[in-house]
C-alpha positions in Angstrom: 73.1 108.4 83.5 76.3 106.5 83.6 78.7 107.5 85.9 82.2 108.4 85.2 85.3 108.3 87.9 87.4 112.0 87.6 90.8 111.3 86.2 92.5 112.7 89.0 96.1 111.5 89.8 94.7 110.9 92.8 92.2 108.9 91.8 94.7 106.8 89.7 97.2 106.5 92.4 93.9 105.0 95.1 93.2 102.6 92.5 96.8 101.6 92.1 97.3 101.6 95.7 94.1 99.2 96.1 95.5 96.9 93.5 98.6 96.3 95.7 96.7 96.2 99.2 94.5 93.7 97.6 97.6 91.5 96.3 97.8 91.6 92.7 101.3 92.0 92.5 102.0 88.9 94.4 99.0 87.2 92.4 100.4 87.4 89.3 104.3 86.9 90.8 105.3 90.1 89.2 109.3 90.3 89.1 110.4 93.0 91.6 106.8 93.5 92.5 106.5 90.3 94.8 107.8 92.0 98.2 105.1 93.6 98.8 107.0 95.0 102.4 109.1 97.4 100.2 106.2 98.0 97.2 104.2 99.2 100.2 107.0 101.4 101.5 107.3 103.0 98.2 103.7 103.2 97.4 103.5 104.8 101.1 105.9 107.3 100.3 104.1 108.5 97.3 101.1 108.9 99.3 102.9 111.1 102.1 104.1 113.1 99.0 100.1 113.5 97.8 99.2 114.2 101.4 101.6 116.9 101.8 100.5 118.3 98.2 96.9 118.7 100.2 98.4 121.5 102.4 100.7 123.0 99.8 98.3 122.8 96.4 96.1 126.1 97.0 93.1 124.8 95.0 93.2 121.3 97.1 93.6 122.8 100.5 90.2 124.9 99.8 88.3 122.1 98.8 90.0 119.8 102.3 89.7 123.0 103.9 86.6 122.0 106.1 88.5 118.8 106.9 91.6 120.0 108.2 90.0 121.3 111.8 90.2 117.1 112.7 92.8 116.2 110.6 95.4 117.9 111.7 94.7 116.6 115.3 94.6 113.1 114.1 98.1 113.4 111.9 99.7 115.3 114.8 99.0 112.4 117.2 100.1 109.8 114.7 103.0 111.2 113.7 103.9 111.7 117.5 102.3 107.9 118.4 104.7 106.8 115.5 108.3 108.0 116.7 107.6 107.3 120.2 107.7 104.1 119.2 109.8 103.9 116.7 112.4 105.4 119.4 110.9 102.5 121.5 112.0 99.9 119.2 115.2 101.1 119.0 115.9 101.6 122.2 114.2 98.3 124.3 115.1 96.2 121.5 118.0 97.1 119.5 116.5 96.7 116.4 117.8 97.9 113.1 115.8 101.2 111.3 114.7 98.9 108.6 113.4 96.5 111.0 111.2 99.1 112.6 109.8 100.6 108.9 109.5 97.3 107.8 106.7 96.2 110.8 105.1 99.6 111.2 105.1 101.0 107.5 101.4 100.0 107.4 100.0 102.6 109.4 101.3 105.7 106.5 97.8 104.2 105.4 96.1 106.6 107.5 97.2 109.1 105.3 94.9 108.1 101.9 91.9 109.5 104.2 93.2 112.9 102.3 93.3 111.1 99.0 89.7 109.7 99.6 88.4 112.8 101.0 89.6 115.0 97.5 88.4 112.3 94.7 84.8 112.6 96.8 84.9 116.2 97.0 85.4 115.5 93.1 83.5 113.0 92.1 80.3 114.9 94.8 80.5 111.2 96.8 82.0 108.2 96.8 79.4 106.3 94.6 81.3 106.3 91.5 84.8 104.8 93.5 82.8 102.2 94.2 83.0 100.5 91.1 86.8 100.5 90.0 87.3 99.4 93.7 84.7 96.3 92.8 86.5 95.6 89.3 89.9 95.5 91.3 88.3 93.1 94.3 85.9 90.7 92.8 88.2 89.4 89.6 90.6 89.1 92.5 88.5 87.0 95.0 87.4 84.9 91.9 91.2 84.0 91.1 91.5 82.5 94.2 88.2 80.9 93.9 89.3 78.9 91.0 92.3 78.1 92.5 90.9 77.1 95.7 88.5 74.8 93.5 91.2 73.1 91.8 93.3 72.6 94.6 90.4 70.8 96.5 89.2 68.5 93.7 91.5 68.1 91.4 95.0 68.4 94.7 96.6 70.6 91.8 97.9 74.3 93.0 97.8 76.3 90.0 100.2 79.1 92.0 102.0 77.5 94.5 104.0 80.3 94.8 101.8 81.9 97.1 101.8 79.0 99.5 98.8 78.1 101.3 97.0 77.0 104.3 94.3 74.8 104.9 90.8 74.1 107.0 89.0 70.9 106.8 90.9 69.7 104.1 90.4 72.9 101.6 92.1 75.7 100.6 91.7 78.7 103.3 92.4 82.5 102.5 91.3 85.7 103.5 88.7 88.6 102.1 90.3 91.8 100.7 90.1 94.8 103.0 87.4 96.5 100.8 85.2 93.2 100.8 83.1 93.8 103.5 82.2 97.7 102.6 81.6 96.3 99.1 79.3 93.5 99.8 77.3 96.0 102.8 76.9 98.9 100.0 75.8 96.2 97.4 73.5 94.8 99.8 72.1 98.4 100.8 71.8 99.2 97.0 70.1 95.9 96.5 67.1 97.4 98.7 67.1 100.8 96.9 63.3 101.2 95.1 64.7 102.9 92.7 66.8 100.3 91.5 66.8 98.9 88.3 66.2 95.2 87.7 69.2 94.3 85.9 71.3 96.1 88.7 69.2 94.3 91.4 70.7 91.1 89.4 74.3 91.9 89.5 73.8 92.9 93.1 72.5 89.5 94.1 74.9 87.8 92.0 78.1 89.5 93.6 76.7 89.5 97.2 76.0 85.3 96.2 79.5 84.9 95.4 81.1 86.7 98.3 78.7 84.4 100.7 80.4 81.6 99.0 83.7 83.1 99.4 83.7 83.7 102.9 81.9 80.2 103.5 84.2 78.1 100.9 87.6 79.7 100.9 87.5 82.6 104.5 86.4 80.3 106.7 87.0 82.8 109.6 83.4 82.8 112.0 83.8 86.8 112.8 83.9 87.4 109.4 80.5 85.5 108.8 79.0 86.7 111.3 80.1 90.4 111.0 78.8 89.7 107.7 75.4 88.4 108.4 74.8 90.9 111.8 75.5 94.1 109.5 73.4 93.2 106.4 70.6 92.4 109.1 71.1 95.6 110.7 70.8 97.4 107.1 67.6 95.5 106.4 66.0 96.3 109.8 66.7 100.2 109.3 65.4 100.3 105.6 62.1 101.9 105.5 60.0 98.9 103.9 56.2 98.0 103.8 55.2 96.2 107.0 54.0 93.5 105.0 57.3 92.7 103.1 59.7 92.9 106.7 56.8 90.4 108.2 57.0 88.0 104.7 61.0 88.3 105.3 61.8 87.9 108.9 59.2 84.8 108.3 61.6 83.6 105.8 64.9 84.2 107.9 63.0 82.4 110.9 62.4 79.2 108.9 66.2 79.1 107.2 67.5 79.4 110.4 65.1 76.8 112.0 66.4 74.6 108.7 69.9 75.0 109.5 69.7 74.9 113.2 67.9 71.2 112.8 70.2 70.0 110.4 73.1 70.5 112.8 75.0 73.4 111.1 74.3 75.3 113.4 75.4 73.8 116.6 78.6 72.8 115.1 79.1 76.5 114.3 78.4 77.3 117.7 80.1 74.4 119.4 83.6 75.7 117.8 82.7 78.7 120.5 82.8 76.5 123.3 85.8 76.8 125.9 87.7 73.3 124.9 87.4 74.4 121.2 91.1 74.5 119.4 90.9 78.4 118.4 89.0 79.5 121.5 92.1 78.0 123.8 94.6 79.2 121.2 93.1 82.9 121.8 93.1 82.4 125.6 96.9 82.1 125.6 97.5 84.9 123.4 95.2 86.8 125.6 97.5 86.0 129.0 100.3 86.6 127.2 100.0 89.7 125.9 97.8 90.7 128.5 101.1 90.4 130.7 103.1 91.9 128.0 100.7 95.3 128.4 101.3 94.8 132.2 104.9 95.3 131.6 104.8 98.0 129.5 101.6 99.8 130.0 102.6 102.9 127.5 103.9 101.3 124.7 102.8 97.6 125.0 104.4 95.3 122.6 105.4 98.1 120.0 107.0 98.0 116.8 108.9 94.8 117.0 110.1 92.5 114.3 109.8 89.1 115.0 112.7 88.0 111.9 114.8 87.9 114.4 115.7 84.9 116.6 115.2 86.9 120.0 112.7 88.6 119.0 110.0 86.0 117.7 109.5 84.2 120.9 108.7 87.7 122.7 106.3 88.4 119.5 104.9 84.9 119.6 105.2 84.0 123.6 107.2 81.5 124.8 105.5 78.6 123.2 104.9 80.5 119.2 101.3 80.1 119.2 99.9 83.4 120.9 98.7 85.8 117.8 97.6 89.2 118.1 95.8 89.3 115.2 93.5 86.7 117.4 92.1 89.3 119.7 90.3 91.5 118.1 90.4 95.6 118.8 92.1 94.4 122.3 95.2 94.1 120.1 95.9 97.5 119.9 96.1 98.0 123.8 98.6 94.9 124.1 100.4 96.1 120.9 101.0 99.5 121.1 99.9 100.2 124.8 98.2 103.3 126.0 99.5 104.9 122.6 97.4 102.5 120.7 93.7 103.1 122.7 94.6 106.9 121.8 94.8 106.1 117.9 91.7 104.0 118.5 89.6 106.5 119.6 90.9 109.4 117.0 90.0 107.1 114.3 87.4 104.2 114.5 86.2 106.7 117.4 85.5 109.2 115.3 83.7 107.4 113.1 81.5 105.9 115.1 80.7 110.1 116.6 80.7 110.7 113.1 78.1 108.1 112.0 75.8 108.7 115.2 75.3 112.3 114.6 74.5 111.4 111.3 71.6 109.6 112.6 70.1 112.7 114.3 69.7 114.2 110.7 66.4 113.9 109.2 67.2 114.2 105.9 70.1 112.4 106.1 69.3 108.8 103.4 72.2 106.4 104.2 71.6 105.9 107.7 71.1 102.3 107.2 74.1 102.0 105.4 76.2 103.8 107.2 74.6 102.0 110.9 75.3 98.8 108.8 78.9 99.6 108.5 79.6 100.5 112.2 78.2 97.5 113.0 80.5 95.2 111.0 83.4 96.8 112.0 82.1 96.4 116.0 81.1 92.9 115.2 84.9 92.4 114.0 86.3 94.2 117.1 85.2 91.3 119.0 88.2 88.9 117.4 89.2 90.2 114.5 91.2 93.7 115.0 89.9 96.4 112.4 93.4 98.0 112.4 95.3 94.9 111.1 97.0 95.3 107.6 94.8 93.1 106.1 91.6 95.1 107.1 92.9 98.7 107.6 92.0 100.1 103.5 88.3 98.7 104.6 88.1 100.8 107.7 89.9 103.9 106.7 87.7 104.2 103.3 84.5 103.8 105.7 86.1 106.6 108.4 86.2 108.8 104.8 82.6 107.9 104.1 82.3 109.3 107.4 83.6 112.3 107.0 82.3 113.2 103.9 78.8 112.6 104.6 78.9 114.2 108.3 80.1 117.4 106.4 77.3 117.5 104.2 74.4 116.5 105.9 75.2 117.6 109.5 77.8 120.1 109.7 76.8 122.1 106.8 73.3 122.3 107.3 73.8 123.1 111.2 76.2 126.2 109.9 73.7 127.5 107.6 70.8 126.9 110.3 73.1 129.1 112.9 73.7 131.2 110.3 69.5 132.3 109.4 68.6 131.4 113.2 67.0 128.4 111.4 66.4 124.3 112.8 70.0 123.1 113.0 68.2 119.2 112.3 
């Protein structure tokens, strides 16, 4: 049976909203469309309007009903976390309002776990959002692919308007936000028996290219091995014949005995090693804004611009080199102080409570998947912070998964068992 997305304006709009998060609209060098600082803004707006339409929309509000118990703790402390320090920002640093909405509009984000939550309540899961939100991320990843090609062999930038960086003498750039999720439920799907072959093909052929992707063009260690650590975690909890996990861990023990003695492997792990350029690079950050949170214990950096003159050597340290986005989920203790750990715990928290009570139901089928997620996002924690613009769609669609699965196979169940006096399992 093929499945069929509901035409929901909410729907569209998630779509939409992907389509910019991803970076389509600087991709293609859209007139008008190209700062994506106020297309966000605008986009965020919209999706405040849909939120609020969630509590006022009588038919909606039944359906998020069984939601709202969390939710409205969750907004309440963001929208409290959010002028705190948006009074912060204008207070200890002067800043303009625009400066402060244009460096914290991001986290409105939080707000599409409504939009998620309704189009699954719709659609009865999130299996058929999946694919749109593939045929908006891989076309995208393969764009830069061929560009990144081109650019390496041929030294011709076929969009040089999006500037570039490089790594050992190629092109460098980074996943979209849903990439990881994607390639984890691809890879969970991939070990479905019921599976059909021709699926099992386009499976292997997408989880193939993103492996290239992240090797060729990423480049970033955490993501590779986020990667690698949470598909190996899915595989572990699958329930497969002894036989085939003995054939395949076999298999992984020789390719990694292959690549270990033909030096990849050391040189991956030497970039580890104290005197390694990055590692160093992420020390400083770390005793700078380590001192920074020392200041200001409550709200840490805060909402801070660093356009300005003044303010870019207190975003950047003294010397311009110290980068949040290099310390992982510590970030959000140096950036947004005591404020941030709270806004932490209510989210990726939650999810992780979420996705271990899952795991005490019995009937329960995607624990592997959903084990496999929290995994990735704690593998990223480590240097790469979850809550970063870049990353934040990725973990706030996974926190939805969350929810919507927790409510079916735990809570329900556990109300209808307390109900009949039954096994609340």
């Amino acid at each position: 049976m093929k499945l069929k997305v509901s035409t929901s304006p909410y729907t569209y709009f998630l779509l939409l909203m992907t389509i910019m998060d991803t970076g389509y609209f600087v991709l293609l060098n859209i007139p008008g469309l190209r700062d994506s600082g106020y297309v966000r803004i605008v986009f965020l707006i919209i999706a405040t309007l849909l939120a609020m339409n969630c509590y006022i929309n009588k038919n909606i509000y039944r359906t998020l009903q069984p939601y709202y118990n969390y939710l409205n703790v969750f907004i309440l402390y963001l929208v409290v976390f959010y002028f705190a320090h948006f009074i912060y920002g204008m207070v200890h640093y002067t800043q303009q309002i625009t400066s402060i909405i244009n460096v914290s509009n991001y986290l409105g984000m939080f707000l599409l776990i409504y939009l998620f939550l309704y189009v699954f309540q719709l659609n009865n899961g999130y299996d058929q959002l999946i694919k749109p939100l593939s045929w908006i991320t891989y076309p995208y990843m393969l764009v830069i692919t061929l560009r990144a090609v081109i650019y390496n062999f041929a030294g011709r930038d076929l969009m040089p308007y999006l500037g570039h960086i490089t790594r050992s003498g190629r092109l460098r750039y980074s996943i979209p936000a849903l990439c990881g999720v994607l390639f984890l439920y691809y890879f969970y799907k991939l070990l479905q028996k019921e599976t059909l072959m021709k699926h099992r093909m386009i499976y292997t052929g997408l989880l193939l290219f993103t492996t290239f992707y992240l090797y060729y063009i990423c480049m970033t260690r955490m993501y590779m091995i986020a990667f690698f650590l949470a598909a190996l975690v899915i595989f572990l909890c699958k329930k497969r014949p002894k036989n085939k996990q003995i054939v395949m861990v076999c298999v992984a023990i020789i390719l990694l005995a292959v690549l270990y003695f033909s030096g990849l492997i050391p040189r991956f792990l030497a970039t580890f090693t104290e005197t390694g350029g990055s590692t160093l690079a992420r020390q400083y950050s770390a005793r700078y804004f380590s001192g920074v949170a020392k200041d200001q214990p409550i709200f840490g950096l805060g909402f801070l611009s660093p356009k300005r003159y003044e303010n870019f050597w207190i975003y950047f340290g003294p010397s311009g080199t110290a980068y949040l986005d290099d310390l992982g989920i510590r970030n959000m203790s140096y950036h947004y102080g005591v404020l941030g750990i709270g806004l932490v715990a209510l989210s990726l928290g939650r999810m992780v409570y979420l996705v271990m009570r899952l795991l005490t139901c019995r009937n329960y089928p995607r624990k592997a998947l959903m084990l496999g997620l929290t995994a990735f996002f704690g593998c990223l924690c480590v240097s790469l912070c979850p809550f970063d613009t870049v990353r934040l769609l990725g973990l706030i669609f996974t926190w939805s998964m969350a929810e919507y699965d927790a409510r079916l196979y735990y809570y329900l169940p556990r109300k209808a068992a307390t109900e009949t006096g039954g096994d609340t399992r």
